[in-house]
KEKETOR-247363 format. One line per 2 residues: their letters; for each residue x, y, z of C-alpha. Coordinates in nm, 3 decimals, always signed. Last residue first. Example, Ala and Ser with C-alpha at 12.3 -4.5 7.8 and 13.67 -1.06 7.14 Angstrom:
2
sa = +1.367 -0.106 +0.714 | +1.230 -0.450 +0.780
This chain:
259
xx = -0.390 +1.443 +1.638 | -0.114 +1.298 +1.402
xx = +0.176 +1.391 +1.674 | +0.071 +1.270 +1.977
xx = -0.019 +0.941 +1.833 | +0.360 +0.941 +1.690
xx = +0.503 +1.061 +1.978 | +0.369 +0.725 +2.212
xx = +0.050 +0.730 +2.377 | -0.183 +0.612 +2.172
xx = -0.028 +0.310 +2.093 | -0.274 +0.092 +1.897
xx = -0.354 +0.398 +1.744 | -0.066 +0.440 +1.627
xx = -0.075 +0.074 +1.470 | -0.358 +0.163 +1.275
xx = -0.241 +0.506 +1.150 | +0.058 +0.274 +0.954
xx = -0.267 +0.061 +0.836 | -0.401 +0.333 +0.721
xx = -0.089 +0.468 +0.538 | +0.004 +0.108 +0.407
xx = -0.334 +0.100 +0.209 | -0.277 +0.370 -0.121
xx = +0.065 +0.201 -0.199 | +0.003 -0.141 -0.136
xx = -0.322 -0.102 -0.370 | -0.107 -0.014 -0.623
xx = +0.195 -0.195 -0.650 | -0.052 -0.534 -0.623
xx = -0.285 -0.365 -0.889 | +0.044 -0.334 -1.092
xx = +0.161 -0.686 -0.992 | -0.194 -0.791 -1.113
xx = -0.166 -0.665 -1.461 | +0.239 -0.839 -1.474
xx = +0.085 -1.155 -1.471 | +0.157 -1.332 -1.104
xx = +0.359 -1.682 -1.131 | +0.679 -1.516 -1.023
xx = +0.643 -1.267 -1.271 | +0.380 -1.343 -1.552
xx = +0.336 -1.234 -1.925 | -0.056 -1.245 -2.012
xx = -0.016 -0.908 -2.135 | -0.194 -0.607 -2.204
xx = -0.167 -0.394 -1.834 | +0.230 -0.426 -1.727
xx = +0.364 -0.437 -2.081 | +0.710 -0.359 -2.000
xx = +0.889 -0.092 -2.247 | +1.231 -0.057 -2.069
xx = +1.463 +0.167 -2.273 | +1.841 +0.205 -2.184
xx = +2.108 +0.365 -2.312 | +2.351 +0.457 -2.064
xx = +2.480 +0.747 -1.834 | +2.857 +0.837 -1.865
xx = +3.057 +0.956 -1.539 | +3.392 +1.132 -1.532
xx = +3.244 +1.342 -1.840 | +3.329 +1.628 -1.636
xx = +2.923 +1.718 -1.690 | +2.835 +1.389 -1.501
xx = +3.140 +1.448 -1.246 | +2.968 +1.759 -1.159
xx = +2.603 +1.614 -1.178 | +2.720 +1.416 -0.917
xx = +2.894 +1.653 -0.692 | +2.541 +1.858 -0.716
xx = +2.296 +1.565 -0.673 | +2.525 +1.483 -0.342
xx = +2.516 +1.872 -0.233 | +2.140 +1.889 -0.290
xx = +2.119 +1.538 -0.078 | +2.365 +1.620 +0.210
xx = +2.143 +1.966 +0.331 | +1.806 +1.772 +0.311
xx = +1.953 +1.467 +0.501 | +2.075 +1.726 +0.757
xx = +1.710 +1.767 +0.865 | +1.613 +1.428 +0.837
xx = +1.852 +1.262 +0.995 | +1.984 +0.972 +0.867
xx = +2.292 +0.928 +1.117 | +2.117 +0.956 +1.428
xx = +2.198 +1.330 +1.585 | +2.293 +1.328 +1.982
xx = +2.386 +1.723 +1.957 | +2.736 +1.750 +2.154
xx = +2.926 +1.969 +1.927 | +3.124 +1.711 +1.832
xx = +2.824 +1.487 +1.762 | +2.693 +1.770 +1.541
xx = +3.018 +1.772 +1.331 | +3.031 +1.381 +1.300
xx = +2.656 +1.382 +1.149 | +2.781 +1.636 +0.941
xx = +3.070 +1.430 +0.793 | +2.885 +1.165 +0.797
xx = +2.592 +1.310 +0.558 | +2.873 +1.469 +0.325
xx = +2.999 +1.110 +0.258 | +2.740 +0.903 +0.237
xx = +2.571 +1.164 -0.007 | +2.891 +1.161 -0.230
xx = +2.868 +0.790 -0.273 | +2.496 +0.793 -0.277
xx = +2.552 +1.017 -0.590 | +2.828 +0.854 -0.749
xx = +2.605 +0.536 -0.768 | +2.297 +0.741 -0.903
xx = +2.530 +0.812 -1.134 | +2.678 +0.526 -1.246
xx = +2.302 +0.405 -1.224 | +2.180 +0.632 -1.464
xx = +2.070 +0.444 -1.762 | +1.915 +0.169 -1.565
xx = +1.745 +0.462 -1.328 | +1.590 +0.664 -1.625
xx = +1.430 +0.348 -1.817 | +1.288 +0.199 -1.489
xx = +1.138 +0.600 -1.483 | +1.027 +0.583 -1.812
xx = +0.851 +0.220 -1.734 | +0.667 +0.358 -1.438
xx = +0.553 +0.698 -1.631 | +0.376 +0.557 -1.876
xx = +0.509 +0.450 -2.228 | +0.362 +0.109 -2.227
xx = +0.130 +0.200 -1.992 | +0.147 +0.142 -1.611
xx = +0.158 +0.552 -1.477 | -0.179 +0.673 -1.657
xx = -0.373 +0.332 -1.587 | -0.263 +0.318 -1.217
xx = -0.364 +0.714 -1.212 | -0.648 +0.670 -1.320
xx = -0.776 +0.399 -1.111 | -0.609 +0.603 -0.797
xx = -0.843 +0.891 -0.902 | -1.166 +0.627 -0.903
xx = -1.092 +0.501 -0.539 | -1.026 +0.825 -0.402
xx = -0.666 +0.962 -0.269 | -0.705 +0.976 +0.114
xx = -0.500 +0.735 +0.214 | -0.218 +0.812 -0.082
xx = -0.152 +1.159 +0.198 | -0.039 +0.905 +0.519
xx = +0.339 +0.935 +0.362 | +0.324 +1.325 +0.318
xx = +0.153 +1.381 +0.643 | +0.420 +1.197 +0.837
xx = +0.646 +1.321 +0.695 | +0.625 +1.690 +0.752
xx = +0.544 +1.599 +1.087 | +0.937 +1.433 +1.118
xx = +1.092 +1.810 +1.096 | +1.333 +1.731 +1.356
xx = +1.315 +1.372 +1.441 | +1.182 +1.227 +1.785
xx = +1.159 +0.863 +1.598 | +0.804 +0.708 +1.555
xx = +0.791 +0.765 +1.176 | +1.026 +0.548 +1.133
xx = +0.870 +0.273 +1.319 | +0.542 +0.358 +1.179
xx = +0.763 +0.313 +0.822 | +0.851 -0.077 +0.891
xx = +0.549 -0.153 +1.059 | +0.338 -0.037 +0.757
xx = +0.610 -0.158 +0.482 | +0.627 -0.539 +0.667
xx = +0.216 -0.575 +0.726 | +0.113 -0.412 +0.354
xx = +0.419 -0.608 +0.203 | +0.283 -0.926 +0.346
xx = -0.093 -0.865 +0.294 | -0.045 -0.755 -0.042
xx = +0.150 -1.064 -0.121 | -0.053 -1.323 +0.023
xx = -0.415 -1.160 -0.085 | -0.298 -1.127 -0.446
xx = -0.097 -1.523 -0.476 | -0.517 -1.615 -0.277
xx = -0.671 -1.421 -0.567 | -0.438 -1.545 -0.868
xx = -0.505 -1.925 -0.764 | -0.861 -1.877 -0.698
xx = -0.898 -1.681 -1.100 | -0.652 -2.008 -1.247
xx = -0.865 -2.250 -1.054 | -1.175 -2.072 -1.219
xx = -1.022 -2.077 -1.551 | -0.953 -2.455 -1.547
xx = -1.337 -2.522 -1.469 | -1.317 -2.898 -1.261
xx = -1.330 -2.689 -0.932 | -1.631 -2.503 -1.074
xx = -1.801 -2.831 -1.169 | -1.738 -3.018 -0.824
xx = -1.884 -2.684 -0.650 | -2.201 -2.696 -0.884
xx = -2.260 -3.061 -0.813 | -2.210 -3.036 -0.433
xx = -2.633 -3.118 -0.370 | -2.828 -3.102 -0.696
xx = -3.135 -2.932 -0.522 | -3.392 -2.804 -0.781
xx = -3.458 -2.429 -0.710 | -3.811 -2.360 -0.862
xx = -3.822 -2.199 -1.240 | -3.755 -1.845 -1.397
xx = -3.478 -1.742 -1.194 | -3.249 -1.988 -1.321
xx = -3.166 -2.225 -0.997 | -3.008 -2.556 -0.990
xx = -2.901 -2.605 -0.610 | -2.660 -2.623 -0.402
xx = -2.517 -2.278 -0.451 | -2.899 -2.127 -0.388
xx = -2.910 -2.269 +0.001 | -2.524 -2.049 +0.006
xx = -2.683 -1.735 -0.191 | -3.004 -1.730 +0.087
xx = -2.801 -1.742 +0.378 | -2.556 -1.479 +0.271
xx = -2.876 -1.249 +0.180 | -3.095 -1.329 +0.537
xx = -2.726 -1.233 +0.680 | -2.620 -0.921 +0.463
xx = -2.896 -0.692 +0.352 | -3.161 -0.853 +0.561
xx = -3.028 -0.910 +0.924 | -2.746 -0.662 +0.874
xx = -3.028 -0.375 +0.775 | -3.218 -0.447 +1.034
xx = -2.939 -0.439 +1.274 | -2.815 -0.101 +1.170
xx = -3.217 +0.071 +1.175 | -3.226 -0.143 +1.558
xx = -2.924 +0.029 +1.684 | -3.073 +0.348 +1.787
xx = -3.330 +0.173 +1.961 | -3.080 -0.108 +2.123
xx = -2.889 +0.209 +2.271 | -3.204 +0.409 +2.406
xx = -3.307 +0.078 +2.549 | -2.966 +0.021 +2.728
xx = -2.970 +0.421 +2.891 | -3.299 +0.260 +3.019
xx = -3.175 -0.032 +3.182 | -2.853 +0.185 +3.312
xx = -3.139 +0.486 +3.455 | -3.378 +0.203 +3.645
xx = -3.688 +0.127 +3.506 | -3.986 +0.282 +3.737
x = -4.261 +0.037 +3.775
């Protein structure tokens, strides 16, 4: 008997799928089957599995470090999910604006996707150290707030007054646009660094030294070691989930504009 071409198109497909499901079956559900008969039991290796029923889970809910490890995993998965969800949909919808230039940004904000799990290691150890680069820059923007003040001042003002140009000359520009952003920033950091030399503005002395990787100090309830794998991990996983929701829309500018 001759099996039609859609029954035989399926047996191609379950063939090709059976080295996947195999490996499921074993590696994953025979395994996850086998560690949950194991957790209610007593079980060394060396001797048969003698069933003690929920005594293991009533002994790790009495262990005080265990509560303390369940309570710092689900404060981890809240906050990384929320600023993962609010920064993703936050910059897609940036990134979804017909800007001039906007491709440019788009690659440099999907870029900490791609950065390997062992390189962003190094780098979360290199930029959270006492002296590291996170607490000199804390350091740099306490003592320069006066100017970083004058300096959004400035850039306010030169970025209306060329959004108001183009809008007279009939170009419908939004008012942080990209393209004259880059003109109203160097001429911002310029004023600024006049009125810094004039002596019209005086930075201050400040030195942050925050422990963020040897410490038991929290923030919020979270020790400052986690907020830095928090920081981290937000920062290498928003760009996939920002090429996520593109894809939900394919055909919108941003799709169009990433492929």
């Amino acid at each position: 008997m001759r099996l039609k071409a859609r029954t035989l198109e399926a047996l191609y497909a379950l063939l090709l799928l059976v080295p996947f499901l195999f490996t499921l079956a074993v590696f994953f559900l025979y395994a996850f089957v086998r560690a949950l008969y194991f957790s209610f039991t007593d079980y060394d290796l060396f001797s048969p599995p003698r069933f003690v029923g929920l005594a293991n889970y009533l002994s790790l809910f009495r262990d005080p470090f265990f509560l303390t490890a369940l309570g710092h995993t689900l404060a981890y998965s809240f906050v990384v999910t929320t600023l993962q969800t609010v920064l993703a949909l936050l910059v897609a919808v940036a990134l979804n604006q017909p800007l001039r230039g906007i491709a440019f940004f788009r690659t440099l904000y999907y870029l900490p996707s791609v950065v390997s799990t062992a390189a962003a290691s190094l780098l979360l150890l290199w930029l959270f150290q006492r002296t590291g680069l996170v607490n000199q820059a804390l350091s740099l923007l306490l003592g320069h707030l006066p100017h970083l003040g004058a300096f959004a001042l400035f850039f306010l003002v030169f970025q209306t007054a060329q959004v108001f140009w183009e809008r007279r000359r009939g170009v419908p520009v939004p008012f942080f646009d990209p393209a004259l952003a880059l003109l109203s920033a160097p001429l911002a950091l310029l004023a600024a660094w006049g009125l810094g030399a004039a002596g019209v503005v005086v930075p201050r002395e400040v030195r942050v030294e925050i422990p963020w990787l040897p410490t038991t100090a929290t923030f919020l309830g979270i020790p400052y070691p986690l907020w830095a794998i928090i920081l981290m991990n937000t920062y290498t996983t928003v760009p996939t989930f920002i090429s996520k929701l593109a894809l939900m829309h394919p055909g919108d500018s941003y799709a169009r504009g990433t492929t």
